[in-house]
N, C-alpha and C positions, 0 to 999 in steps of 0.2 A: 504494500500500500504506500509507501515513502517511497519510493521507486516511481510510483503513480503520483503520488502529489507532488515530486520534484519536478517532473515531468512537464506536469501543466502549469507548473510555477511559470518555471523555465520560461515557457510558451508564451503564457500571459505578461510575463517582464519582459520577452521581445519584443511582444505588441504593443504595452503599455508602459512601459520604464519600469520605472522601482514605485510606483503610484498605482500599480495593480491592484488587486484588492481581493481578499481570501475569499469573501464572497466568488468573484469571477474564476476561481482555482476549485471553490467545493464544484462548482455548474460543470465545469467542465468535466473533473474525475467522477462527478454522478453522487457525490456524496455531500454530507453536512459539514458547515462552517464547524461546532463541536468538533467533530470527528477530525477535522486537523490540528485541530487544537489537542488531539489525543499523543499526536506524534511531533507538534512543535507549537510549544509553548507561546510564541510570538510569531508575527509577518516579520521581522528582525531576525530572529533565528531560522527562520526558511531561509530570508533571504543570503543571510552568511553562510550557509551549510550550500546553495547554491553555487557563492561566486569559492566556497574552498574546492567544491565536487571540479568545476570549472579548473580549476590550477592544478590537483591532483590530475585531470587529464592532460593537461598540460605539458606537466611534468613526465608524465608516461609516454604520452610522444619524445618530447627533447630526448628522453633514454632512449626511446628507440633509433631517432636519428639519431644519436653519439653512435650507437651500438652497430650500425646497419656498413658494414661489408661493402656494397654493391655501391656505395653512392662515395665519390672524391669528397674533396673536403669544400670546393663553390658551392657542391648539391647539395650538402649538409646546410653549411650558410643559411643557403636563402632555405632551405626549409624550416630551419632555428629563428629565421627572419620572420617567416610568414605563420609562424605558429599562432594559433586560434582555436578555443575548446570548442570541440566538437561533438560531446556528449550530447548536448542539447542544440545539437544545430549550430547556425550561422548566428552569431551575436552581431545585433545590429549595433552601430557605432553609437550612436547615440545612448544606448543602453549605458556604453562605458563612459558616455557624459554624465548620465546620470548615479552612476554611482562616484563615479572621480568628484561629482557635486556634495550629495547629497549622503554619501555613505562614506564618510574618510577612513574610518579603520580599516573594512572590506576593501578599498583602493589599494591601500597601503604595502596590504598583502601582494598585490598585483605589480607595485612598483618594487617592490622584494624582490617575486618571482624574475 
């Protein structure tokens, strides 16, 4: 079921920034505002277990480009360049407006990474 509500999280903060709203996340997975609130506490605690899910993919990529044989070291580059979590699809730019705004700690992590 957190598998499913990250999911439509995800979705709905593509479409909507970080101003989504749990309401729009229960409609989608088919269940109740409650009932996410069974598996996170807060929209704040979605939203950071989101942008961590996001860099742990992240990160599994980079190791696999470090790791990968088959690619010189330009093809690596630009693959380490163009890295982008892909767990939950294509993140629209703006999304990373809105958190670079509006979320500094969750940013932070990203400016880390």
């Amino acid at each position: 079921m957190k598998e499913k509500i990250l999911l439509a999280a995800a979705h709905e903060m593509n479409t909507r920034g970080i101003k989504f709203t749990v309401d729009h996340v229960a409609t989608k997975v088919g269940i109740s505002k409650k009932t996410i609130y069974q598996y996170y506490s807060s929209k704040d605690v979605l939203i950071s277990e989101l942008v961590d899910l996001a860099l742990v993919d992240m990160q599994n990529q980079e190791q696999e480009i470090l790791a990968a044989t088959d690619l010189d070291f330009a093809e690596k580059m630009k693959k380490l360049l163009l890295l982008a979590p892909q767990k939950f699809g294509k993140v629209n730019d703006w999304v990373q407006e809105d958190i670079k705004r509006y979320r500094t700690s969750d940013w932070e992590k990203f400016e880390q990474f």
